[in-house]
C-alpha positions in Angstrom: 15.7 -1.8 -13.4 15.6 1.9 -12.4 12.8 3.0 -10.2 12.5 1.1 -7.5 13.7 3.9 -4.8 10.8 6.4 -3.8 10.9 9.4 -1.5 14.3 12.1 -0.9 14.9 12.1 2.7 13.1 9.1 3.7 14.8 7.0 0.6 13.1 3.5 0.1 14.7 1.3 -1.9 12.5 -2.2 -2.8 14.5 -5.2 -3.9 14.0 -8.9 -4.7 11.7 -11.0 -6.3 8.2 -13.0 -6.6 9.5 -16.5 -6.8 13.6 -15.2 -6.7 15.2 -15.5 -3.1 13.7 -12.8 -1.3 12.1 -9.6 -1.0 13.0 -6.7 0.4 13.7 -2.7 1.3 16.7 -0.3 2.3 15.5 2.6 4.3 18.0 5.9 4.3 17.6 8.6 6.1 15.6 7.5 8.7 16.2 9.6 12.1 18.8 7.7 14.9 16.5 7.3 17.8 13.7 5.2 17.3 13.0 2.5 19.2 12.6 -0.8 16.6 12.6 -4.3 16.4 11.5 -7.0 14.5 8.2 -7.2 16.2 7.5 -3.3 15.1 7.1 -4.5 12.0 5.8 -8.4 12.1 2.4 -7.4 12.9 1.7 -5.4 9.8 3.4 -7.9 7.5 1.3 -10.8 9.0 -2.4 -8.6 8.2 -0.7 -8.8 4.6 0.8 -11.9 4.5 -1.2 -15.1 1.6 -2.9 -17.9 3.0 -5.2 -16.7 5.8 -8.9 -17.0 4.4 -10.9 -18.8 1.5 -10.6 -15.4 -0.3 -7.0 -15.1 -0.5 -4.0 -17.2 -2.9 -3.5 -20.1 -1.1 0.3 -19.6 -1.0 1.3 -20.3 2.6 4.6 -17.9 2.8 5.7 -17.6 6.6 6.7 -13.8 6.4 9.3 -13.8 9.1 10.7 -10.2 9.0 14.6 -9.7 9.8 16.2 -6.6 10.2 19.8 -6.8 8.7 21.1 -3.5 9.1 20.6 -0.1 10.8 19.9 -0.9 14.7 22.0 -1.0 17.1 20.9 -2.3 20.8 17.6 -1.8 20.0 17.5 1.7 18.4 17.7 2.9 14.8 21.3 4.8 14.4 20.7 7.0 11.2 22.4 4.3 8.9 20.4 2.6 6.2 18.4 -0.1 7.5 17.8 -3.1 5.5 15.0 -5.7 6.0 14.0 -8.6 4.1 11.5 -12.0 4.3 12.6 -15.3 2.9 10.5 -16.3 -0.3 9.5 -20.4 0.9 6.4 -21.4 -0.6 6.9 -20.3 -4.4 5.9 -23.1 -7.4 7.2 -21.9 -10.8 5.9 -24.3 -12.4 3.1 -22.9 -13.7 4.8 -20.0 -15.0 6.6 -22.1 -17.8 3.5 -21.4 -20.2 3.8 -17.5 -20.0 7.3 -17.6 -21.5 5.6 -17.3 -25.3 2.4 -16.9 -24.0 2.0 -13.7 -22.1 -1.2 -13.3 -19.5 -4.3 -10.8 -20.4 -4.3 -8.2 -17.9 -0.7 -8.6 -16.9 2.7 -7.0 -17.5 4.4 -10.4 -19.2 4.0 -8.6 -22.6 5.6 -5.4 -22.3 8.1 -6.3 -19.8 9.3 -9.1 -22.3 9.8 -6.5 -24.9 11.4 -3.6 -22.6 14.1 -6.5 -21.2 14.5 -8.5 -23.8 13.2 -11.8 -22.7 16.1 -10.9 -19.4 13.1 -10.3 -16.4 12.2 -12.8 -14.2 8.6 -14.0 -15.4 8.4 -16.4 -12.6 5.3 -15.1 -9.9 4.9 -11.9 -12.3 8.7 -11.1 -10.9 9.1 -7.4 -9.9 5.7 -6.6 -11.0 4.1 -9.4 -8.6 1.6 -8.0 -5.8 4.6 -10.1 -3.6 6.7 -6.7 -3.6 4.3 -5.0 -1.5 5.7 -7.0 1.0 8.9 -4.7 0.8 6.7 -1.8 1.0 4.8 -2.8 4.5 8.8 -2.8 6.0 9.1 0.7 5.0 5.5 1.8 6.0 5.9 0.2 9.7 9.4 1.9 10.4 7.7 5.0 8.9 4.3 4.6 10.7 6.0 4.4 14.1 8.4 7.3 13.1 5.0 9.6 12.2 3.1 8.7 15.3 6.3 8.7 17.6 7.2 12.2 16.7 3.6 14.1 15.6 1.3 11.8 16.4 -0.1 10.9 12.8 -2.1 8.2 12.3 -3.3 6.0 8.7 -6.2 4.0 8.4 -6.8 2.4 5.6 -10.2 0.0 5.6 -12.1 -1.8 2.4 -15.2 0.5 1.5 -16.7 -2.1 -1.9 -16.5 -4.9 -3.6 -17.6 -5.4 -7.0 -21.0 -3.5 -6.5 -20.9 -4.2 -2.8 -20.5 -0.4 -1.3 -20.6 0.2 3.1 -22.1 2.8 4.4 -20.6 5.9 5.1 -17.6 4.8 7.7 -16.8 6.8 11.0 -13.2 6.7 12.0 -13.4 5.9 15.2 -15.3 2.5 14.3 -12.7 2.2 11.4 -9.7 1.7 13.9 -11.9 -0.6 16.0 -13.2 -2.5 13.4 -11.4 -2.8 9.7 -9.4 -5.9 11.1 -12.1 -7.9 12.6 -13.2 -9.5 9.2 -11.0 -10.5 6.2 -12.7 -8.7 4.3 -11.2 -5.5 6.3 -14.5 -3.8 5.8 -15.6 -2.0 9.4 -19.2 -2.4 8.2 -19.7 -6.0 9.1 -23.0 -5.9 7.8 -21.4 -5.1 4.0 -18.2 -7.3 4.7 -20.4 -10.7 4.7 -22.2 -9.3 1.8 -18.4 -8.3 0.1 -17.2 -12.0 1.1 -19.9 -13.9 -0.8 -19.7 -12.3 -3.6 -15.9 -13.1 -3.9 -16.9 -16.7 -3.3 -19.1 -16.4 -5.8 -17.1 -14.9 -8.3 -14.0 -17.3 -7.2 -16.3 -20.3 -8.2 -17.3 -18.9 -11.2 -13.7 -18.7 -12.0 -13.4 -14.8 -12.3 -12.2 -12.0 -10.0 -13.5 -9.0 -8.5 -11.8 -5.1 -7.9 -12.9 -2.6 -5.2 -12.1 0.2 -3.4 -9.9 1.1 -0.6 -10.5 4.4 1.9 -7.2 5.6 3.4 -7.7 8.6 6.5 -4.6 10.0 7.5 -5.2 12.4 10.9 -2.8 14.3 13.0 -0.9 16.4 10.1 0.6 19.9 11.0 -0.2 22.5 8.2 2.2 22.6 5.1 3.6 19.4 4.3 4.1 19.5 0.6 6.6 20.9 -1.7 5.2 22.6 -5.1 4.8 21.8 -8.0 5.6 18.6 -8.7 6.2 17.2 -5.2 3.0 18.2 -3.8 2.1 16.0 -1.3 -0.7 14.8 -3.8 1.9 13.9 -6.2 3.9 11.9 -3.9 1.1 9.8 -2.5 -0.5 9.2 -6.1 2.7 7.9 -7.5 3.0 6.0 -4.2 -0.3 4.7 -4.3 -0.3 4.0 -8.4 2.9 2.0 -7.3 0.9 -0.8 -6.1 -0.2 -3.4 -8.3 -3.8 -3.5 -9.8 -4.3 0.4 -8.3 -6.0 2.0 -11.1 -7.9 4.9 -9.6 -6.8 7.3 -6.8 -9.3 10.2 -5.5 -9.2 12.9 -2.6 -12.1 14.6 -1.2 -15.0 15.0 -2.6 -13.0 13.6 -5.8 -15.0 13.6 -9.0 -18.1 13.8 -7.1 -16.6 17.2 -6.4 -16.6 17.9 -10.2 -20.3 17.8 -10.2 -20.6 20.9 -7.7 -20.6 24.4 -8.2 -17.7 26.0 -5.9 -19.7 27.5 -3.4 -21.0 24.0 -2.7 -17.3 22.5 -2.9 -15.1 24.8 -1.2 -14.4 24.4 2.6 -15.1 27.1 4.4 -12.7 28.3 7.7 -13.8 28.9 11.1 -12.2 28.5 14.7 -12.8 25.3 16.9 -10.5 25.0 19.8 -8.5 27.5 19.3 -7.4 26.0 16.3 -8.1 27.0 12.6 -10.0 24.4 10.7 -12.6 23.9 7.7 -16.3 23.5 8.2 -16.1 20.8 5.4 -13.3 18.5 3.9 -13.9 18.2 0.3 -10.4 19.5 -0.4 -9.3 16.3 1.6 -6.8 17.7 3.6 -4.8 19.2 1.0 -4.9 22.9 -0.4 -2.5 23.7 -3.2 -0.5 20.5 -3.0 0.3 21.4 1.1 -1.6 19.4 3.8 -4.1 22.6 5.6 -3.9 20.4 9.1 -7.7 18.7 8.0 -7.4 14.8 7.6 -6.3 14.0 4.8 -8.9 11.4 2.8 -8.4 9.6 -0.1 -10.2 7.0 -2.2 -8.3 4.2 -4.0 -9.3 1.9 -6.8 -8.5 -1.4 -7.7 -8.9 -3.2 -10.8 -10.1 -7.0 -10.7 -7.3 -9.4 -10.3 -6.0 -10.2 -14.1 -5.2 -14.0 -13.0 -8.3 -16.3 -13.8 -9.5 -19.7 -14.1 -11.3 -18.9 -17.1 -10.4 -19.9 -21.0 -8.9 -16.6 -22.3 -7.5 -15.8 -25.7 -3.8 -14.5 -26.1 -0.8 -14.7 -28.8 1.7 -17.3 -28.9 4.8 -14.9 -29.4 6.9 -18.1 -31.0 4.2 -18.2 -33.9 2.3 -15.0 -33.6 -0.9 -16.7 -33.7 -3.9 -16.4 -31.5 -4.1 -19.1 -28.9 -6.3 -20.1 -25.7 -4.8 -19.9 -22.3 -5.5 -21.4 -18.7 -4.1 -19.1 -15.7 -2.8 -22.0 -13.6 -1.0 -21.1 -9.9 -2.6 -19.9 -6.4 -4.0 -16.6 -7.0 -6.5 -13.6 -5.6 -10.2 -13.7 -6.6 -10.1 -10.6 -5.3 -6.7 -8.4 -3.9 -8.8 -5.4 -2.3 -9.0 -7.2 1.1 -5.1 -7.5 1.7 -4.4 -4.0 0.6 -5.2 -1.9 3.4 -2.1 -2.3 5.4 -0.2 -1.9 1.8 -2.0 1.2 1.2 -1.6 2.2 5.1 2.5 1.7 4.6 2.6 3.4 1.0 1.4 6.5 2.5 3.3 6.9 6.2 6.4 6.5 3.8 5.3 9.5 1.7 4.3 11.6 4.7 7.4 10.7 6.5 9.7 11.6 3.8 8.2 15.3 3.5 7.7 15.4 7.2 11.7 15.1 7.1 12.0 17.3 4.4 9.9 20.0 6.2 11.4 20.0 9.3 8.8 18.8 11.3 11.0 15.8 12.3 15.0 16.1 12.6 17.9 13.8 12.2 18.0 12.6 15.5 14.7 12.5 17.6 13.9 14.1 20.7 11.1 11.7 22.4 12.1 9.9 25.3 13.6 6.2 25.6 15.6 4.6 28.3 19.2 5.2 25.9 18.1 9.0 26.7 17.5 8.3 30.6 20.0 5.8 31.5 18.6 6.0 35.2 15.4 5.3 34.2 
């Protein structure tokens, strides 16, 4: 399977499987000179990792990060680094159905035809919601690289569920507060609301999408390459990369289509000595080239395809129309584990064009003790 490597200078390379071995990423091309270890990157994994709430698959899957490659004493040394979690709590058993019988909503059809019958069906395989596992590695090497160096910071939070919307979400309480519910909604007014709907829905044997808000503060000005690497580009292939993301808007998104231009565009002035916009409908990007504004973005997610309910699909042995029952441990609802997915997505994207830019170098200049031995 080709693409499964995203970025040019900080190369990601996803591997492994839903129910196969392991899964896991290669990183080239990150600087020699960060500080890392396994607990960097543990943290992030666990606020991803199945089995922590009622509203989650009930798949118990330890998530025990280990670094294999690419530091040395403590520090990264420029060489690929290659991480990976051990797969312990998969059950294929369920899976032995969708052989003939492919899934509504999924990718079992399609990817039968395009391999031949040869991908691994098992857990969805490479098109599981398990591979964005790989992608929190990447996006807690490149999140510490981003804030280590520039000072760049991602948030990601849950703003709805189902009809369920929060209130408009300052930033500060976003950092304080997105973690302090499953849900990973900072209004904790909306988040029980957004939990008992998912209940509700998971009783009624059906599933529920939402919306995730990513901010991303702390950019210099001109990250981006045109045309077609624009730094909206990048982050919306990113971003479309991960499973059941349907919908990705920045700014005043299509709300902004609704204006007339001198209610959309963002006007300059001087705060701080520093040159800024009185507004942020642009969302932090003019032209495809971060302007030094946050950049904000909206992302959608479709309902989780696996249900409970009876649903109608075609027996490929007979091409006839047949029922189906989704059996095996699955999300009413994803939206509530994607924030530090979403989070990791993007510090990958901004870290590979931060390298490409020049804004960070091959080897980094911030202080450790490797630098000051006598300290």
């Amino acid at each position: 399977m080709v693409g499964s490597v995203i970025g040019e200078r900080f190369a990601c390379l996803s591997f492994g499987e839903s129910h196969g071995r392991c899964v896991g990423m290669v990183i080239d091309g990150c600087p020699a000179g960060l500080q890392l270890n396994e607990g960097d990157i543990q943290p992030l994994l666990d606020l991803r990792k199945p089995g922590q709430s009622i509203i989650s698959t009930q798949r118990k899957e330890e998530d025990r990060v280990e670094i294999l490659s690419g530091v040395f004493e403590g520090f990264t040394t420029g060489a690929p680094i290659c991480m990976l979690i051990w797969n312990r709590d998969s059950d294929s058993r369920s899976y032995e159905e969708i052989i003939s019988k492919p899934r509504p909503g999924h990718s079992d059809y399609p990817a039968k035809v395009k391999y031949s019958g040869y991908a691994d069906y098992r857990g969805g395989g490479r098109f599981s919601g398990r591979l964005t596992a790989s992608f929190i590695m990447a996006g807690a090497v490149a999140q510490k690289l981003l804030y280590s160096t520039l000072g760049i910071e991602i948030t990601a939070y849950t703003v709805q569920i189902g009809q369920i919307k929060a209130n408009e979400i300052d930033l500060e309480n976003a950092k304080k507060n997105r973690y302090a519910n499953d849900i990973r909604c900072p209004d904790l007014t909306a988040a029980d609301k957004m939990r008992e709907i998912i209940l509700q829905t998971k009783r009624e044997g059906d599933s529920l999408g939402g919306v995730v808000e990513c901010i991303c503060t702390g950019l210099p000005v001109g990250l981006g390459e045109p045309i077609f690497s624009s730094l909206e580009s990048d982050i919306s292939k990113a971003v479309f990369s991960i499973p059941a993301v349907k919908a990705i808007e920045f700014g005043s998104g299509f709300l902004g289509s609704e204006k007339k231009g001198s209610e959309n565009n963002d006007l300059f002035t001087i705060k701080n000595n520093k040159i800024v916009t009185k507004t942020n409908n642009a969302g932090g990007i003019l032209g495809g080239l971060s302007n030094g504004m946050p950049i904000k973005m909206r992302i959608g997610f479709k309902p989780a395809s696996s249900i409970s309910r009876t649903q109608s699909t075609i027996d490929l042995s007979s091409l006839s129309e047949v029922d189906i029952n989704v059996a095996g441990r699955h999300d009413p609802c994803v939206v509530p584990r994607a924030p530090p997915v979403v989070e990791s997505i993007v510090a990958a994207v901004i870290a590979d064009h931060a390298l490409r830019s020049g804004f960070i170098g091959p080897v980094l200049k911030i202080w450790s003790k490797k630098q000051n031995p006598k300290n």
